[in-house]
C-alpha positions as CSV (number, residue, x, y, z in Angstrom):
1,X,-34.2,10.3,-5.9
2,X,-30.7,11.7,-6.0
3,X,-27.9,8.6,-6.8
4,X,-24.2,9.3,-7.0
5,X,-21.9,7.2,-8.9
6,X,-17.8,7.4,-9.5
7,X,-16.7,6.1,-12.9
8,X,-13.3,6.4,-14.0
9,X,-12.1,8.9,-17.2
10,X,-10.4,6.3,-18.7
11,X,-11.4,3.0,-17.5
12,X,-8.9,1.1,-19.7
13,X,-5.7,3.3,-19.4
14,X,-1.8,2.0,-17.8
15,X,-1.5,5.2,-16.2
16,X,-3.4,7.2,-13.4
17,X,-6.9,8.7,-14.8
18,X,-9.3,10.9,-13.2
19,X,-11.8,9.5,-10.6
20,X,-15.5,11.4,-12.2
21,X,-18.6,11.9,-9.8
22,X,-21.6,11.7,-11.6
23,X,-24.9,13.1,-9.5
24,X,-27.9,11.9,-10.3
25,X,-31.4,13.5,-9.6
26,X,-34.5,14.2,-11.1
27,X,-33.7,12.9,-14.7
28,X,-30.6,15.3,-14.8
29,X,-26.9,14.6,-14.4
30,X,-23.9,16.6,-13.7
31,X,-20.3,15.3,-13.8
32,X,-17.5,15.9,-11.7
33,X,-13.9,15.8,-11.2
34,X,-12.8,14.4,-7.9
35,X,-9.3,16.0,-8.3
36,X,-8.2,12.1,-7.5
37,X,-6.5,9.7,-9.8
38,X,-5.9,6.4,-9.5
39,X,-4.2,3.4,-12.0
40,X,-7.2,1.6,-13.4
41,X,-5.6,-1.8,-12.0
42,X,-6.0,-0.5,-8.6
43,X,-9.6,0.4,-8.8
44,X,-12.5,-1.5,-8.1
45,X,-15.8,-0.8,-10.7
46,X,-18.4,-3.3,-8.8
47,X,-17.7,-1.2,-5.5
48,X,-16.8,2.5,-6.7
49,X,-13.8,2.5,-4.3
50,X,-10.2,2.5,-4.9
51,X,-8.9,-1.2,-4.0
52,X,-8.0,-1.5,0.2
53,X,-4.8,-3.4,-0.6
54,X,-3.5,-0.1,-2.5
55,X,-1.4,2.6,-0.8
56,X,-3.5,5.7,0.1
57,X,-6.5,3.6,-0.5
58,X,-8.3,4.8,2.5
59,X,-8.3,8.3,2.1
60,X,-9.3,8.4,-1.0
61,X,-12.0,6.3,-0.4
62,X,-13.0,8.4,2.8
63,X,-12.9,11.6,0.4
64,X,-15.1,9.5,-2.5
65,X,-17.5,8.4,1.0
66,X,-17.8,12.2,1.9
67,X,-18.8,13.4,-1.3
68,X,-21.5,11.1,-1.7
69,X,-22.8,11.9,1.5
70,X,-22.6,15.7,0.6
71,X,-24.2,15.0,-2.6
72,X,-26.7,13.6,-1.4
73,X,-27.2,15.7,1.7
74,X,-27.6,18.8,-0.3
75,X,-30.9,17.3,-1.8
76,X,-32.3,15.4,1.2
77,X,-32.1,11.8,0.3
């Protein structure tokens, strides 16, 4: 079953770090940059998704929702 997660690069930084897909599927794993960044403050882990109440917040979070569902397309979940 193919899972896709986003993790920050550097979950305890001040500044903006790199929003990382990690795919998932069939005991291997391949990592990816989004291209996004975001201030560690402004993200939320338990969800995977930049905070609504921050600027911008729902197209990134529209880009992070497409990429999943590509992901996850291109192996038939």
């Amino acid at each position: 079953m193919a899972k896709v997660n986003f993790y920050l690069k550097e979950s305890n930084a001040k500044t903006d770090t790199l929003i990382y897909l990690y795919f998932s599927y069939n005991g291997n794993r391949i990592k990816y940059s989004t291209g996004e960044t975001i201030t560690p403050k402004n993200w939320n882990s338990e969800i995977q998704r930049v905070k609504k109440s921050v600027k911008g917040s729902f197209e990134i979070n529209n880009l992070l929702d497409n990429l999943e569902r590509s992901e996850e397309r291109r192996v038939g979940k």
